[in-house]
N, C-alpha and C positions, 0 to 999 in steps of 0.2 A: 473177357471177350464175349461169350454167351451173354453177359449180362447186357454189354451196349446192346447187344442184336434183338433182346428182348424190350430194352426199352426203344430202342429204332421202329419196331413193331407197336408198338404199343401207342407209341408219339404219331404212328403212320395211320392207325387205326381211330386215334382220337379223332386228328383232322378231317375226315373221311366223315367219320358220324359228327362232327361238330357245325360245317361246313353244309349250310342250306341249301337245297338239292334248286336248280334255277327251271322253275314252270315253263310251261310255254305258254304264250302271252296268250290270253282270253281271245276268242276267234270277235270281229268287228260284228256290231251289229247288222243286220240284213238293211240294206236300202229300205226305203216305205218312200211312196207316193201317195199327196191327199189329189183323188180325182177330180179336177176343173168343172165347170158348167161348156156341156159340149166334150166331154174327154168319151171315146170307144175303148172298150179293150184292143178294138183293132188297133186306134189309131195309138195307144201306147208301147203295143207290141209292138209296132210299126217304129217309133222313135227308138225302143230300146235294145233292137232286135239282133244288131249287127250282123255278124260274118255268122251267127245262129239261122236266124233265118226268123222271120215274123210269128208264124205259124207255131215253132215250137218253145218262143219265147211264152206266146199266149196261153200255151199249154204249162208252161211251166207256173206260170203268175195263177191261172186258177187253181193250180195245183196246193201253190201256197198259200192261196187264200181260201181255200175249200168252197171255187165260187163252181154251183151245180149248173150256171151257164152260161151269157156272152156279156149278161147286160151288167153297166159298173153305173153308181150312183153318185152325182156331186157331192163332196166332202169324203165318198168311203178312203179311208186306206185301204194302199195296198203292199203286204211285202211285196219286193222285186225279188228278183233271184239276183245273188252273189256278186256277178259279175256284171252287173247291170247299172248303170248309176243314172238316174233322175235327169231328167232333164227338160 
């Protein structure tokens, strides 16, 4: 009797450590936007802004861009913030 119990444990312990523990999926890349000929930060925060609000999308996007202020260049990338997508 002890013995089944010890191999019950033992069999229960196996699976446990044998049994590859499941990741949580790698988080999705951040959006990126290449800036237009004619694109503003306004007028992108502006597209991207929604139920956010303009203002603090723009703040968010220099944030992650570490841009020190308004003006954005044809070709620059730029990450968006998370919940942002392209458009």
């Amino acid at each position: 009797m002890l013995f089944c119990l010890l191999l019950a444990v033992a069999g229960g312990l196996f699976t446990l450590v044998a049994v590859p523990g499941q990741a949580a999926d790698p988080p999705a890349p951040a959006p990126v936007l290449i800036v237009q000929p004619g694109d503003t930060l306004w007028d992108i925060a502006t597209r991207l802004s929604g139920s956010r609000g303009r203002d603090a999308t723009m703040e968010e996007i220099r944030r992650l861009n570490h841009l020190d202020g308004y003006s954005v260049d044809a070709g620059q990338r730029l990450t968006l913030p998370r919940r942002a997508e392209a458009g």
